[in-house]
N, C-alpha and C positions, 0 to 999 in steps of 0.2 A: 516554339522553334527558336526564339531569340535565344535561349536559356543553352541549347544546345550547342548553338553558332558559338556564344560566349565559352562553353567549355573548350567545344573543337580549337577557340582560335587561344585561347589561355589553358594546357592540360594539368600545368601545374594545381588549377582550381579548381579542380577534380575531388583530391581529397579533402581540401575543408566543405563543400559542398554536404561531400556525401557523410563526415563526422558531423558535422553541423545539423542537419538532417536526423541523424542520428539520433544524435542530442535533444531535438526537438520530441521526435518522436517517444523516447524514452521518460522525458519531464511529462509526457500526459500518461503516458502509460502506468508511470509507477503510481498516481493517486488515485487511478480509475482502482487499480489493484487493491490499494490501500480501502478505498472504500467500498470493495465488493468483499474482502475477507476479514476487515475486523469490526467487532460488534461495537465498539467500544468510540464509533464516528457516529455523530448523529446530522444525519440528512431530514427523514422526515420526520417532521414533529408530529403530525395528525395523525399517521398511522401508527406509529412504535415511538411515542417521545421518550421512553427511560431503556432504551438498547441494550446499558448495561445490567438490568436485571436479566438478560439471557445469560449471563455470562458464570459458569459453577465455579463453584469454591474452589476445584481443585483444579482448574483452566490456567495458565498463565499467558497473558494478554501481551506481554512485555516484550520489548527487542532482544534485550539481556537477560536472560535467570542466572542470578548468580547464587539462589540458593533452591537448586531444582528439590530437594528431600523435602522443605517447605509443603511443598504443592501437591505432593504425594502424599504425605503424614495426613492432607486434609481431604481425602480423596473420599472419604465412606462419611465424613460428618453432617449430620444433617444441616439445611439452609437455616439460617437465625431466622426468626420473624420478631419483627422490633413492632 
């Protein structure tokens, strides 16, 4: 209730409240994101410590491709085994 009293009596503190908020909200969100869609984060070591071997030849991982035919050209060749 104080929280409210404090907007009602300043309205002006309104919006950095609610972008600030915002803000917060979105700093947890985007790494929850980050580490539920790329393989390429490693969280648990015991169950999957090498993640990056899920990840195919012809995948790109990256924020930027700047050479997208790359990734295509390697789409049918088999995995190396070293």
């Amino acid at each position: 209730m104080a929280f409210a009293a404090l907007v009602k009596a300043n309205p002006a503190l309104a919006p950095l409240f609610l972008f600030a908020g915002a803000g917060c909200a979105a700093a947890v969100a985007y790494p929850m994101y980050l580490l539920r869609t790329h393989p390429e984060i490693l969280v648990d070591r015991k169950n999957n410590p090498e993640p990056w071997n899920r990840v195919k030849q012809h995948e790109n991982i990256k924020f930027l491709n700047v050479q997208p035919a790359f990734y295509a050209s390697r789409k049918n060749m088999e995995r190396p085994s070293f």
